[in-house]
C-alpha positions in Angstrom: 70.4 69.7 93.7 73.5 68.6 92.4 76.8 70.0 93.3 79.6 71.6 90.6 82.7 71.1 91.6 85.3 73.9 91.3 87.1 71.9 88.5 83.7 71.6 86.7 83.0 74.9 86.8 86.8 75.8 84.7 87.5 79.2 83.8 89.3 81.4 81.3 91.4 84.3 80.7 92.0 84.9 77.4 94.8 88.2 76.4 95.0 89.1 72.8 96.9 92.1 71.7 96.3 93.2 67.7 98.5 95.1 66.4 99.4 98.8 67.5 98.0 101.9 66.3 99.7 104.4 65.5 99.5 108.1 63.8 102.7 109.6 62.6 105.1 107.1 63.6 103.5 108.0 67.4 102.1 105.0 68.9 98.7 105.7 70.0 97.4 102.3 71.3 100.4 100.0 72.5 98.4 96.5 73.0 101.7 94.7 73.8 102.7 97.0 76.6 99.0 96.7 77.7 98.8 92.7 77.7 102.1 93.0 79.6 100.6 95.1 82.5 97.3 93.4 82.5 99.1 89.5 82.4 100.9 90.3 85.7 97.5 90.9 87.8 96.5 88.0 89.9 94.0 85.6 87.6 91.5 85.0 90.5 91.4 89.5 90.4 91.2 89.6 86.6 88.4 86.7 86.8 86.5 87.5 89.5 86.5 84.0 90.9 88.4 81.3 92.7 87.9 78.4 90.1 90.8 76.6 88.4 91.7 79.0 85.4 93.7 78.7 82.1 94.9 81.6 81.0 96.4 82.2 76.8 98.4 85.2 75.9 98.1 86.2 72.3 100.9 88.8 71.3 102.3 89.2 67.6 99.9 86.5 66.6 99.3 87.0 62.2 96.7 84.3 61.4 93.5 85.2 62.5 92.4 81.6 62.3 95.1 80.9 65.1 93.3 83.7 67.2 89.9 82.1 66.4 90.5 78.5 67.4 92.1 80.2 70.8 88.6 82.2 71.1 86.9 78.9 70.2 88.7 77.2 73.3 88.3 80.2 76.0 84.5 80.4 74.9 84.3 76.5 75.8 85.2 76.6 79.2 82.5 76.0 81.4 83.0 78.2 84.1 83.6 82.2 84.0 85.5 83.7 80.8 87.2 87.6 80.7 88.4 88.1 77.3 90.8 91.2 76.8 91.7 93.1 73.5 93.6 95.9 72.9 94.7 97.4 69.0 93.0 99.3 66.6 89.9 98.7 64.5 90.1 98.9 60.7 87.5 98.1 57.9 87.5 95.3 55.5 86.4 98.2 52.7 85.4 95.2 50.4 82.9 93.5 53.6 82.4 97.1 54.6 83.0 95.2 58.1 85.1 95.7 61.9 88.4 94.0 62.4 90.9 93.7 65.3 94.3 94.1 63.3 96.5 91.4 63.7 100.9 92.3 63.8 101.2 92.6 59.5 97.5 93.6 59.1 97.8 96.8 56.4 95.0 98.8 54.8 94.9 96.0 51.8 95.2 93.0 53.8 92.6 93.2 56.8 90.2 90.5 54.9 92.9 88.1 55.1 95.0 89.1 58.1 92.9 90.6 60.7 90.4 88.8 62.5 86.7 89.6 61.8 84.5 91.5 64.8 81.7 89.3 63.9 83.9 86.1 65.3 84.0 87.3 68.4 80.2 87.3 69.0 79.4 83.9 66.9 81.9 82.0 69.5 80.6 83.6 72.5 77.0 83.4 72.1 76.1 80.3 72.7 77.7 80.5 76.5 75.2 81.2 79.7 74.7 84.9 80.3 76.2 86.1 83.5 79.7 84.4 82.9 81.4 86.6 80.2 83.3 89.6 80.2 85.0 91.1 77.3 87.3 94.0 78.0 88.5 96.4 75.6 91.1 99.2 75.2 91.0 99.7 71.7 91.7 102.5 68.7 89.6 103.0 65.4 91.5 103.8 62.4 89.9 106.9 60.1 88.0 104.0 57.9 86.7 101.8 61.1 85.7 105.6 62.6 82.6 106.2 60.7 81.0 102.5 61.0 81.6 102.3 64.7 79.7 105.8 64.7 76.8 104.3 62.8 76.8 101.7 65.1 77.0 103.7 68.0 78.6 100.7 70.1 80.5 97.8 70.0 78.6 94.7 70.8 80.5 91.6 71.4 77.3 89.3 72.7 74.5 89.5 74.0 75.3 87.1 76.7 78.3 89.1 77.6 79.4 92.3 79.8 81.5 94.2 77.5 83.4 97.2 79.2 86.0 99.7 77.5 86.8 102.6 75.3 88.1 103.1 71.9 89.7 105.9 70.8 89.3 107.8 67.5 91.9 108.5 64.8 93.9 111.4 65.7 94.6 111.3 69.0 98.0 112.3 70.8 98.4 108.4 72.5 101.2 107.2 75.7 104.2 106.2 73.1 104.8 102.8 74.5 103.3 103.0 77.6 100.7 101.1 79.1 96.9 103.0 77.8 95.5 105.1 80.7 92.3 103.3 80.8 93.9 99.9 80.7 96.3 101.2 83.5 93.6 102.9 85.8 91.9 99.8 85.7 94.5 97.6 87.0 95.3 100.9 89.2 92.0 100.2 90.8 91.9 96.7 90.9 95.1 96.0 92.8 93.7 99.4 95.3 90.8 98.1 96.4 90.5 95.7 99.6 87.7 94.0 97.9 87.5 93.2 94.4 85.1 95.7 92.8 82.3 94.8 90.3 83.2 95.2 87.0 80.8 98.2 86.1 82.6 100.2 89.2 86.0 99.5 87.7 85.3 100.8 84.6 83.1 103.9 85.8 86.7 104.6 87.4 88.9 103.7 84.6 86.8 105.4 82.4 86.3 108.5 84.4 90.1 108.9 85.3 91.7 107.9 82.5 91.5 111.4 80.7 90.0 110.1 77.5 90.7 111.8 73.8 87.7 113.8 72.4 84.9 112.1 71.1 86.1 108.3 73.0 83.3 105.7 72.5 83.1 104.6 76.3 81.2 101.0 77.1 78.4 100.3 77.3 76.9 103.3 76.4 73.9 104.8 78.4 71.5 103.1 76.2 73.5 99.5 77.1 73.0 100.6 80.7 69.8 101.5 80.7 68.6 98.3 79.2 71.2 96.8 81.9 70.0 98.0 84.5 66.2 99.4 84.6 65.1 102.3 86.5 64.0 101.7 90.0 60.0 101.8 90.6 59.0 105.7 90.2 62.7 106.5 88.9 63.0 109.1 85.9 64.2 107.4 83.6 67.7 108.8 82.3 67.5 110.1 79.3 70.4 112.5 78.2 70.1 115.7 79.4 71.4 118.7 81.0 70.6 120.3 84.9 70.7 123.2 86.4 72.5 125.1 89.3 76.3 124.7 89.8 77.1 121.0 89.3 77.7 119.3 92.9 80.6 117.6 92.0 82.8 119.2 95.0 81.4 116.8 97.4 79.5 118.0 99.8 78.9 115.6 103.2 75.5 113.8 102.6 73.3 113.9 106.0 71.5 110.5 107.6 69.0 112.1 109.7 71.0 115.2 111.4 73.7 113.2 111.5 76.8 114.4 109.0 78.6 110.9 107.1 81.7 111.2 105.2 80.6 110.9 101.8 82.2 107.6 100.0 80.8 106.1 96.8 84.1 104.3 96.7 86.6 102.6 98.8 89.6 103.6 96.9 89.5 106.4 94.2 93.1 107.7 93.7 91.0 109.6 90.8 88.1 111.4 91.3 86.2 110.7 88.6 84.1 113.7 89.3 86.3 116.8 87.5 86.6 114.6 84.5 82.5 114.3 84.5 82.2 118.3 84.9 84.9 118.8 82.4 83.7 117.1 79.4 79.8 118.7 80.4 81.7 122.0 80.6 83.2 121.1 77.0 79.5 120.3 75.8 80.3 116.8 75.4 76.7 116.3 77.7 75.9 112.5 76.4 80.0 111.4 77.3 79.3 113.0 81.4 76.1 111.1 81.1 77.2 108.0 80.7 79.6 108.2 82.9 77.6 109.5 85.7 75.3 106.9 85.0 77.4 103.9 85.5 79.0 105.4 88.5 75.6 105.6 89.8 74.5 102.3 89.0 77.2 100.7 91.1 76.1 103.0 94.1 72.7 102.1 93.3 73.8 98.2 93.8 76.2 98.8 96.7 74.1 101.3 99.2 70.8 101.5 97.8 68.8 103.5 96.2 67.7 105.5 99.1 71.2 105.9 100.5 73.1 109.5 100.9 75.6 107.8 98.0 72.5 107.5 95.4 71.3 111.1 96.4 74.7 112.8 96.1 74.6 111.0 92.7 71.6 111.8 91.5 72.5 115.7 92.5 75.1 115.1 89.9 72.8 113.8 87.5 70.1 116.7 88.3 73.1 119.4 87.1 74.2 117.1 84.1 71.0 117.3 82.4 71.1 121.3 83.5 73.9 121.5 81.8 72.6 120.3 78.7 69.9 122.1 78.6 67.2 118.9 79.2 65.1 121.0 82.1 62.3 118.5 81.9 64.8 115.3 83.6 66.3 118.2 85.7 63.4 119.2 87.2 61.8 115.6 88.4 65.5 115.1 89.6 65.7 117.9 91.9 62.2 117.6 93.0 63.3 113.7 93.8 66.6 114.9 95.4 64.7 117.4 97.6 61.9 114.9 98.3 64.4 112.4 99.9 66.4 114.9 101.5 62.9 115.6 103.4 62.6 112.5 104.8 65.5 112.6 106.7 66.2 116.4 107.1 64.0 119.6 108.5 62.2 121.4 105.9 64.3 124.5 106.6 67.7 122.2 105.9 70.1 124.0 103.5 70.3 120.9 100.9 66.3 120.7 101.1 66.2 124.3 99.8 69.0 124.2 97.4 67.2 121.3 95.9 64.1 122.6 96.1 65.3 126.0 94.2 67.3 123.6 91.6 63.8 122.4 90.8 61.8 125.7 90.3 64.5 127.3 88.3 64.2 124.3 86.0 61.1 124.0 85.5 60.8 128.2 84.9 63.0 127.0 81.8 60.8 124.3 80.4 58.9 125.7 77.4 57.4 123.3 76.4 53.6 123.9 78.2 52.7 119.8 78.3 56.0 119.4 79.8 55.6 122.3 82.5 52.2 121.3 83.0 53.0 117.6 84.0 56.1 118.7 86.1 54.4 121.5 87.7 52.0 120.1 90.4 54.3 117.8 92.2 56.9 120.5 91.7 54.2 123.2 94.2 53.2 120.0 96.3 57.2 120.0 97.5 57.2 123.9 97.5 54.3 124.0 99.7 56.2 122.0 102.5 59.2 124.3 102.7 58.2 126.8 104.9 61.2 128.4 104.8 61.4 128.9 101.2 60.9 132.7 99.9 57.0 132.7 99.8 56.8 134.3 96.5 58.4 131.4 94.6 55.5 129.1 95.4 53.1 131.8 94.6 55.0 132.8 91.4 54.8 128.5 90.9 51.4 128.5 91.0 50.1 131.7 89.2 52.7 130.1 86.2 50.5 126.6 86.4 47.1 128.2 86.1 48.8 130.4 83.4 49.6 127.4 81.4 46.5 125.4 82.3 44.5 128.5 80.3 46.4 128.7 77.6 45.9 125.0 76.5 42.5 124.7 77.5 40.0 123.9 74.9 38.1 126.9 73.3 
Protein backbone atom coordinates (compact mmCIF):
# COMPACT_ATOMS: atom_id res chain seq x y z
CA UNK A 1 0.00 0.00 0.00
CA UNK A 2 1.20 3.30 -0.61
CA UNK A 3 2.04 5.83 2.01
CA UNK A 4 0.34 9.61 2.18
CA UNK A 5 2.42 11.82 3.49
CA UNK A 6 1.21 14.45 5.97
CA UNK A 7 1.71 17.25 3.31
CA UNK A 8 -0.32 15.14 0.93
CA UNK A 9 -3.02 14.72 2.99
CA UNK A 10 -3.40 19.09 3.48
CA UNK A 11 -6.17 20.33 5.44
CA UNK A 12 -8.51 23.28 5.80
CA UNK A 13 -10.16 25.57 8.12
CA UNK A 14 -12.31 27.71 6.46
CA UNK A 15 -14.18 30.89 8.96
CA UNK A 16 -16.85 32.81 7.26
CA UNK A 17 -18.97 35.27 9.27
CA UNK A 18 -22.26 36.75 7.19
CA UNK A 19 -23.65 39.38 8.26
CA UNK A 20 -25.36 39.87 11.84
CA UNK A 21 -28.77 39.43 12.71
CA UNK A 22 -30.44 41.49 14.46
CA UNK A 23 -34.17 42.40 15.83
CA UNK A 24 -34.77 45.82 17.02
CA UNK A 25 -31.48 47.31 16.78
CA UNK A 26 -30.50 44.12 19.41
CA UNK A 27 -28.02 41.96 17.79
CA UNK A 28 -29.18 38.49 17.93
CA UNK A 29 -26.43 36.54 16.12
CA UNK A 30 -22.92 38.45 16.22
CA UNK A 31 -20.83 36.14 13.54
CA UNK A 32 -17.83 38.56 13.92
CA UNK A 33 -17.50 38.26 17.62
CA UNK A 34 -18.09 34.45 16.96
CA UNK A 35 -15.26 34.05 14.22
CA UNK A 36 -13.13 35.99 16.69
CA UNK A 37 -13.58 33.48 19.55
CA UNK A 38 -13.56 30.47 17.35
CA UNK A 39 -10.10 31.83 15.21
CA UNK A 40 -8.03 31.82 18.48
CA UNK A 41 -8.65 27.88 19.20
CA UNK A 42 -5.69 25.85 18.27
CA UNK A 43 -6.21 24.61 14.33
CA UNK A 44 -5.04 20.94 15.05
CA UNK A 45 -8.43 21.22 18.02
CA UNK A 46 -10.68 22.81 15.52
CA UNK A 47 -9.50 20.18 12.80
CA UNK A 48 -9.28 17.23 14.57
CA UNK A 49 -5.88 16.32 13.03
CA UNK A 50 -2.22 16.90 12.96
CA UNK A 51 -1.79 17.54 9.10
CA UNK A 52 -0.40 20.85 7.65
CA UNK A 53 -3.57 23.19 7.61
CA UNK A 54 -4.46 26.48 5.93
CA UNK A 55 -6.74 28.30 7.51
CA UNK A 56 -9.02 31.73 5.69
CA UNK A 57 -10.92 34.07 7.75
CA UNK A 58 -13.86 35.63 5.98
CA UNK A 59 -15.34 38.69 7.98
CA UNK A 60 -17.22 41.75 6.31
CA UNK A 61 -16.73 40.01 2.99
CA UNK A 62 -19.86 41.59 0.30
CA UNK A 63 -19.31 39.60 -2.93
CA UNK A 64 -20.51 36.31 -2.58
CA UNK A 65 -18.42 35.16 -5.54
CA UNK A 66 -15.28 36.12 -3.35
CA UNK A 67 -16.81 33.72 -0.61
CA UNK A 68 -17.39 31.07 -3.32
CA UNK A 69 -13.95 30.85 -4.88
CA UNK A 70 -12.64 30.73 -0.98
CA UNK A 71 -15.20 27.65 -0.52
CA UNK A 72 -13.95 26.42 -3.92
CA UNK A 73 -10.30 26.37 -2.42
CA UNK A 74 -11.06 24.94 1.19
CA UNK A 75 -13.26 22.07 -0.62
CA UNK A 76 -10.00 21.28 -2.78
CA UNK A 77 -7.78 20.43 -0.08
CA UNK A 78 -7.07 16.94 0.04
CA UNK A 79 -6.92 16.23 3.54
CA UNK A 80 -9.70 16.99 6.40
CA UNK A 81 -11.86 20.30 5.87
CA UNK A 82 -14.21 22.12 9.00
CA UNK A 83 -16.07 24.83 7.50
CA UNK A 84 -17.71 27.40 10.06
CA UNK A 85 -20.62 29.87 9.41
CA UNK A 86 -22.31 31.99 11.55
CA UNK A 87 -25.17 34.97 10.40
CA UNK A 88 -28.61 34.81 9.61
CA UNK A 89 -30.50 33.00 6.79
CA UNK A 90 -32.75 35.09 4.52
CA UNK A 91 -34.83 34.10 1.25
CA UNK A 92 -34.20 35.13 -2.20
CA UNK A 93 -38.26 35.70 -2.42
CA UNK A 94 -37.83 35.74 -6.29
CA UNK A 95 -35.67 31.94 -6.11
CA UNK A 96 -37.87 31.25 -3.16
CA UNK A 97 -34.30 29.89 -1.96
CA UNK A 98 -31.66 29.94 1.57
CA UNK A 99 -28.92 32.52 1.74
CA UNK A 100 -26.12 33.19 4.26
CA UNK A 101 -26.30 37.16 4.27
CA UNK A 102 -23.21 38.76 3.43
CA UNK A 103 -22.19 42.55 5.38
CA UNK A 104 -24.74 44.98 2.91
CA UNK A 105 -27.04 41.99 2.17
CA UNK A 106 -30.87 43.77 2.64
CA UNK A 107 -34.31 42.22 2.11
CA UNK A 108 -34.08 43.41 -1.82
CA UNK A 109 -30.56 42.50 -2.41
CA UNK A 110 -29.96 38.80 -1.18
CA UNK A 111 -30.01 37.43 -5.01
CA UNK A 112 -27.19 39.54 -5.72
CA UNK A 113 -25.34 40.04 -2.36
CA UNK A 114 -25.71 37.02 -0.25
CA UNK A 115 -24.29 33.82 -1.17
CA UNK A 116 -26.74 30.96 -2.19
CA UNK A 117 -27.15 27.76 0.41
CA UNK A 118 -27.09 25.61 -2.59
CA UNK A 119 -23.19 26.63 -3.16
CA UNK A 120 -22.21 25.24 -0.28
CA UNK A 121 -23.30 21.71 -1.04
CA UNK A 122 -22.33 21.77 -5.02
CA UNK A 123 -18.54 22.55 -3.90
CA UNK A 124 -18.42 20.06 -1.19
CA UNK A 125 -19.88 17.18 -2.76
CA UNK A 126 -17.62 15.80 -4.74
CA UNK A 127 -14.98 15.45 -1.60
CA UNK A 128 -14.59 11.76 0.17
CA UNK A 129 -17.11 11.29 2.99
CA UNK A 130 -15.56 11.08 6.32
CA UNK A 131 -13.43 14.33 5.89
CA UNK A 132 -15.90 17.28 6.18
CA UNK A 133 -17.31 19.13 8.81
CA UNK A 134 -19.48 22.09 8.47
CA UNK A 135 -20.35 23.93 11.67
CA UNK A 136 -23.01 26.33 12.10
CA UNK A 137 -24.31 29.00 14.57
CA UNK A 138 -26.72 30.62 12.60
CA UNK A 139 -30.23 32.84 12.71
CA UNK A 140 -33.25 32.66 10.30
CA UNK A 141 -34.86 35.81 9.44
CA UNK A 142 -39.05 35.73 9.49
CA UNK A 143 -38.92 34.99 5.49
CA UNK A 144 -35.94 32.17 5.64
CA UNK A 145 -38.22 30.74 8.94
CA UNK A 146 -40.91 29.06 7.15
CA UNK A 147 -38.70 27.25 4.28
CA UNK A 148 -36.18 26.01 6.80
CA UNK A 149 -39.44 24.51 8.61
CA UNK A 150 -40.55 22.81 5.38
CA UNK A 151 -37.34 21.55 5.11
CA UNK A 152 -37.03 20.50 8.47
CA UNK A 153 -33.05 20.60 8.28
CA UNK A 154 -30.27 22.17 6.82
CA UNK A 155 -28.20 19.83 4.62
CA UNK A 156 -24.88 21.02 3.52
CA UNK A 157 -23.72 17.53 1.83
CA UNK A 158 -24.13 14.43 1.93
CA UNK A 159 -20.58 13.65 2.30
CA UNK A 160 -20.35 15.96 5.20
CA UNK A 161 -20.96 16.04 9.18
CA UNK A 162 -22.95 19.08 9.64
CA UNK A 163 -23.38 20.15 13.41
CA UNK A 164 -25.25 23.42 14.83
CA UNK A 165 -28.33 25.38 15.55
CA UNK A 166 -30.15 28.15 14.07
CA UNK A 167 -32.25 30.25 15.81
CA UNK A 168 -35.63 31.71 14.83
CA UNK A 169 -36.76 35.31 14.36
CA UNK A 170 -37.56 36.79 17.54
CA UNK A 171 -35.36 35.79 19.90
CA UNK A 172 -33.69 37.96 22.82
CA UNK A 173 -29.79 37.23 21.39
CA UNK A 174 -26.02 37.97 23.54
CA UNK A 175 -25.69 41.86 22.08
CA UNK A 176 -22.22 41.42 20.91
CA UNK A 177 -21.09 38.60 22.60
CA UNK A 178 -19.82 35.50 21.41
CA UNK A 179 -23.40 33.00 20.73
CA UNK A 180 -23.80 30.47 23.62
CA UNK A 181 -23.67 27.52 21.42
CA UNK A 182 -20.61 28.81 19.56
CA UNK A 183 -19.02 29.59 23.02
CA UNK A 184 -20.00 26.21 24.85
CA UNK A 185 -18.36 24.54 22.16
CA UNK A 186 -15.04 26.04 22.30
CA UNK A 187 -15.91 25.92 26.20
CA UNK A 188 -15.76 22.22 25.78
CA UNK A 189 -13.07 21.84 23.43
CA UNK A 190 -10.27 23.66 25.22
CA UNK A 191 -11.91 21.53 28.74
CA UNK A 192 -11.39 18.32 27.68
CA UNK A 193 -7.89 16.38 27.98
CA UNK A 194 -8.73 14.67 24.87
CA UNK A 195 -10.18 16.09 21.91
CA UNK A 196 -13.84 14.94 21.88
CA UNK A 197 -15.64 13.67 18.71
CA UNK A 198 -17.55 16.09 17.12
CA UNK A 199 -21.12 14.67 17.74
CA UNK A 200 -20.12 14.84 21.75
CA UNK A 201 -19.19 18.48 21.36
CA UNK A 202 -22.21 19.43 20.01
CA UNK A 203 -24.58 17.14 22.19
CA UNK A 204 -22.78 19.53 24.92
CA UNK A 205 -22.93 22.75 23.15
CA UNK A 206 -26.22 22.08 22.17
CA UNK A 207 -27.53 20.90 25.49
CA UNK A 208 -25.84 23.78 27.51
CA UNK A 209 -26.16 26.54 25.46
CA UNK A 210 -29.79 27.42 26.67
CA UNK A 211 -31.36 27.54 23.18
CA UNK A 212 -34.40 30.07 22.14
CA UNK A 213 -37.80 28.26 21.59
CA UNK A 214 -38.34 26.39 18.76
CA UNK A 215 -34.05 26.28 17.75
CA UNK A 216 -33.51 23.85 14.77
CA UNK A 217 -30.62 21.81 16.47
CA UNK A 218 -28.23 19.54 13.89
CA UNK A 219 -28.62 16.93 12.70
CA UNK A 220 -31.93 16.21 13.66
CA UNK A 221 -32.98 12.74 15.11
CA UNK A 222 -33.87 11.67 11.68
CA UNK A 223 -30.02 12.66 10.49
CA UNK A 224 -28.89 10.59 13.41
CA UNK A 225 -30.73 7.83 13.05
CA UNK A 226 -29.76 7.29 9.47
CA UNK A 227 -26.11 8.14 11.02
CA UNK A 228 -25.97 5.92 13.24
CA UNK A 229 -28.36 2.71 13.00
CA UNK A 230 -29.73 1.01 15.88
CA UNK A 231 -27.76 -1.74 17.48
CA UNK A 232 -28.97 -5.49 16.65
CA UNK A 233 -32.44 -5.88 18.75
CA UNK A 234 -32.37 -2.04 19.64
CA UNK A 235 -35.86 -0.16 19.48
CA UNK A 236 -35.45 1.99 17.17
CA UNK A 237 -35.87 5.71 18.42
CA UNK A 238 -38.65 7.11 17.28
CA UNK A 239 -39.98 10.30 19.07
CA UNK A 240 -41.71 9.66 21.98
CA UNK A 241 -42.52 10.25 25.52
CA UNK A 242 -41.76 7.70 28.87
CA UNK A 243 -42.89 7.27 31.90
CA UNK A 244 -41.88 7.57 35.70
CA UNK A 245 -39.91 10.54 36.94
CA UNK A 246 -37.26 11.27 34.32
CA UNK A 247 -33.66 9.99 35.70
CA UNK A 248 -31.91 12.84 34.88
CA UNK A 249 -30.51 13.39 38.68
CA UNK A 250 -27.91 10.85 38.21
CA UNK A 251 -28.10 8.07 39.92
CA UNK A 252 -24.68 5.76 40.34
CA UNK A 253 -25.02 2.98 37.64
CA UNK A 254 -23.83 -0.59 39.25
CA UNK A 255 -21.19 -3.11 37.43
CA UNK A 256 -22.06 -6.18 39.07
CA UNK A 257 -22.59 -5.12 42.97
CA UNK A 258 -20.07 -2.90 42.55
CA UNK A 259 -21.18 1.03 42.67
CA UNK A 260 -19.13 3.33 39.63
CA UNK A 261 -19.20 6.93 39.53
CA UNK A 262 -21.42 7.66 36.71
CA UNK A 263 -19.48 9.73 33.83
CA UNK A 264 -20.76 9.90 30.23
CA UNK A 265 -18.25 12.69 30.01
CA UNK A 266 -14.80 13.78 31.01
CA UNK A 267 -15.49 17.40 31.40
CA UNK A 268 -19.17 18.80 31.48
CA UNK A 269 -19.05 22.22 33.17
CA UNK A 270 -22.83 21.98 31.91
CA UNK A 271 -25.04 19.34 32.55
CA UNK A 272 -26.73 18.96 29.65
CA UNK A 273 -29.32 16.95 31.60
CA UNK A 274 -31.76 19.93 33.19
CA UNK A 275 -31.78 21.51 29.83
CA UNK A 276 -33.16 17.94 28.31
CA UNK A 277 -35.85 17.72 31.23
CA UNK A 278 -36.72 21.29 30.68
CA UNK A 279 -37.60 21.59 27.22
CA UNK A 280 -39.66 17.84 27.76
CA UNK A 281 -41.30 19.55 30.76
CA UNK A 282 -42.11 22.58 28.20
CA UNK A 283 -43.63 19.93 25.73
CA UNK A 284 -41.00 20.59 23.31
CA UNK A 285 -40.62 16.30 23.34
CA UNK A 286 -39.00 15.98 19.66
CA UNK A 287 -36.09 19.01 20.82
CA UNK A 288 -35.16 16.59 24.35
CA UNK A 289 -35.15 13.77 21.89
CA UNK A 290 -32.71 14.72 19.76
CA UNK A 291 -30.69 15.75 22.11
CA UNK A 292 -30.76 12.79 24.22
CA UNK A 293 -30.15 10.87 21.29
CA UNK A 294 -26.91 12.35 20.24
CA UNK A 295 -25.66 12.33 23.77
CA UNK A 296 -26.31 8.79 23.65
CA UNK A 297 -24.77 7.99 20.55
CA UNK A 298 -21.39 9.22 21.65
CA UNK A 299 -21.74 6.95 24.87
CA UNK A 300 -22.84 4.27 22.60
CA UNK A 301 -19.36 4.73 20.67
CA UNK A 302 -17.18 5.52 23.67
CA UNK A 303 -18.30 2.59 26.41
CA UNK A 304 -20.52 0.40 24.58
CA UNK A 305 -23.65 -0.47 24.27
CA UNK A 306 -23.86 -2.65 27.26
CA UNK A 307 -22.01 -0.24 29.51
CA UNK A 308 -23.71 1.42 32.82
CA UNK A 309 -23.20 4.94 30.49
CA UNK A 310 -25.63 3.39 27.64
CA UNK A 311 -28.12 2.14 30.41
CA UNK A 312 -28.24 5.32 32.43
CA UNK A 313 -28.96 6.87 28.93
CA UNK A 314 -31.37 4.82 27.81
CA UNK A 315 -33.29 5.40 31.31
CA UNK A 316 -33.38 8.87 30.10
CA UNK A 317 -34.73 7.94 26.86
CA UNK A 318 -37.34 5.39 28.45
CA UNK A 319 -38.81 8.76 30.53
CA UNK A 320 -38.47 11.04 27.31
CA UNK A 321 -40.77 9.10 25.35
CA UNK A 322 -43.06 8.85 28.84
CA UNK A 323 -43.12 12.16 28.75
CA UNK A 324 -44.51 12.44 25.47
CA UNK A 325 -46.88 10.23 25.77
CA UNK A 326 -45.28 7.43 23.09
CA UNK A 327 -45.88 4.32 25.79
CA UNK A 328 -45.27 1.84 23.10
CA UNK A 329 -41.05 2.99 22.80
CA UNK A 330 -41.33 3.48 26.65
CA UNK A 331 -42.27 0.28 27.36
CA UNK A 332 -39.56 -1.97 25.22
CA UNK A 333 -37.11 0.65 26.82
CA UNK A 334 -37.81 -0.11 30.31
CA UNK A 335 -38.24 -3.65 29.72
CA UNK A 336 -34.54 -3.38 27.99
CA UNK A 337 -33.23 -1.19 30.88
CA UNK A 338 -34.49 -3.80 33.38
CA UNK A 339 -33.31 -6.72 31.34
CA UNK A 340 -29.64 -5.45 31.47
CA UNK A 341 -29.76 -4.36 34.83
CA UNK A 342 -30.53 -8.22 35.42
CA UNK A 343 -27.59 -9.44 34.07
CA UNK A 344 -25.44 -7.81 36.39
CA UNK A 345 -27.72 -7.17 39.50
CA UNK A 346 -30.05 -9.51 41.85
CA UNK A 347 -33.57 -9.73 40.86
CA UNK A 348 -34.60 -8.05 44.08
CA UNK A 349 -32.12 -4.88 43.08
CA UNK A 350 -33.85 -1.46 43.51
CA UNK A 351 -32.99 -0.25 39.76
CA UNK A 352 -34.29 -3.82 38.52
CA UNK A 353 -37.66 -3.08 40.04
CA UNK A 354 -37.95 0.55 39.31
CA UNK A 355 -37.39 -0.52 35.71
CA UNK A 356 -39.43 -3.23 35.79
CA UNK A 357 -42.47 -1.03 37.20
CA UNK A 358 -41.50 1.85 34.53
CA UNK A 359 -42.40 -0.94 32.05
CA UNK A 360 -45.79 -2.23 33.34
CA UNK A 361 -47.16 1.22 33.99
CA UNK A 362 -46.39 1.85 30.28
CA UNK A 363 -47.57 -0.61 28.86
CA UNK A 364 -51.12 -0.31 31.27
CA UNK A 365 -51.24 3.08 29.08
CA UNK A 366 -50.90 1.57 25.59
CA UNK A 367 -54.28 1.53 24.00
CA UNK A 368 -53.74 0.48 21.23
CA UNK A 369 -54.53 -3.63 21.61
CA UNK A 370 -51.85 -4.69 18.60
CA UNK A 371 -49.47 -2.59 20.29
CA UNK A 372 -50.23 -4.09 23.96
CA UNK A 373 -50.43 -7.35 22.52
CA UNK A 374 -46.86 -7.38 20.88
CA UNK A 375 -45.29 -5.62 24.01
CA UNK A 376 -46.99 -7.70 26.47
CA UNK A 377 -45.35 -11.22 26.49
CA UNK A 378 -41.73 -10.18 26.86
CA UNK A 379 -43.02 -7.49 29.23
CA UNK A 380 -44.65 -10.92 31.80
CA UNK A 381 -41.45 -12.99 30.71
CA UNK A 382 -39.26 -10.10 32.71
CA UNK A 383 -42.10 -9.85 35.46
CA UNK A 384 -41.98 -13.47 36.00
CA UNK A 385 -38.16 -13.26 37.08
CA UNK A 386 -38.66 -10.64 39.77
CA UNK A 387 -39.60 -12.39 42.61
CA UNK A 388 -39.68 -9.59 44.56
CA UNK A 389 -42.05 -7.65 42.63
CA UNK A 390 -45.67 -7.21 44.20
CA UNK A 391 -47.25 -10.60 42.87
CA UNK A 392 -50.35 -9.09 41.74
CA UNK A 393 -48.77 -6.93 38.98
CA UNK A 394 -47.72 -9.95 37.08
CA UNK A 395 -51.02 -11.51 37.58
CA UNK A 396 -52.91 -8.22 36.84
CA UNK A 397 -50.16 -8.41 33.50
CA UNK A 398 -51.34 -11.48 32.45
CA UNK A 399 -55.23 -11.48 33.06
CA UNK A 400 -54.82 -7.94 30.86
CA UNK A 401 -52.92 -10.16 27.86
CA UNK A 402 -55.57 -12.82 27.68
CA UNK A 403 -58.10 -9.91 27.92
CA UNK A 404 -56.76 -8.48 24.88
CA UNK A 405 -55.98 -11.68 23.06
CA UNK A 406 -60.08 -12.24 23.28
CA UNK A 407 -61.10 -9.26 22.19
CA UNK A 408 -59.22 -9.47 18.78
CA UNK A 409 -59.73 -12.93 18.20
CA UNK A 410 -61.55 -13.91 15.10
CA UNK A 411 -65.36 -14.50 15.51
Amino acid sequence: MQNIGLEQQRGHVLLIAGDAAVRRRSVQVAPSANLAAIGVVPVPALLNSEVPCDTTYLDGARDPNLVLMRLRTAAAAPGPLLVYLSGRLVVDRRGNSLHLALAGTTAGSVRYTALPWEWLGTELRGRPAGLTTVLLDLAADRAAWPLLQEYGSLPASPSAEVYGVVSPPGFAGNGNAVSSYTRHWIDHLRSSPVRPPNLQLHALAAGAAALPPGALVLPTARELGAAFPAAPGAGHAARGGHGQTLPLQRREPVRGDHPVPAAPVEVAPRDPRPHIHDLASSGRHDEAADLAEAWEQYVLQTHGHASAEAVDWLEIRADLARMAGDFGLATRLWTRVSRIRLARQPPDAPDVRAAATGALYCWTQLREPSAAIEAGPELIRLLRTLPSLEPRHLQLAQQRLELLHGTTSPG
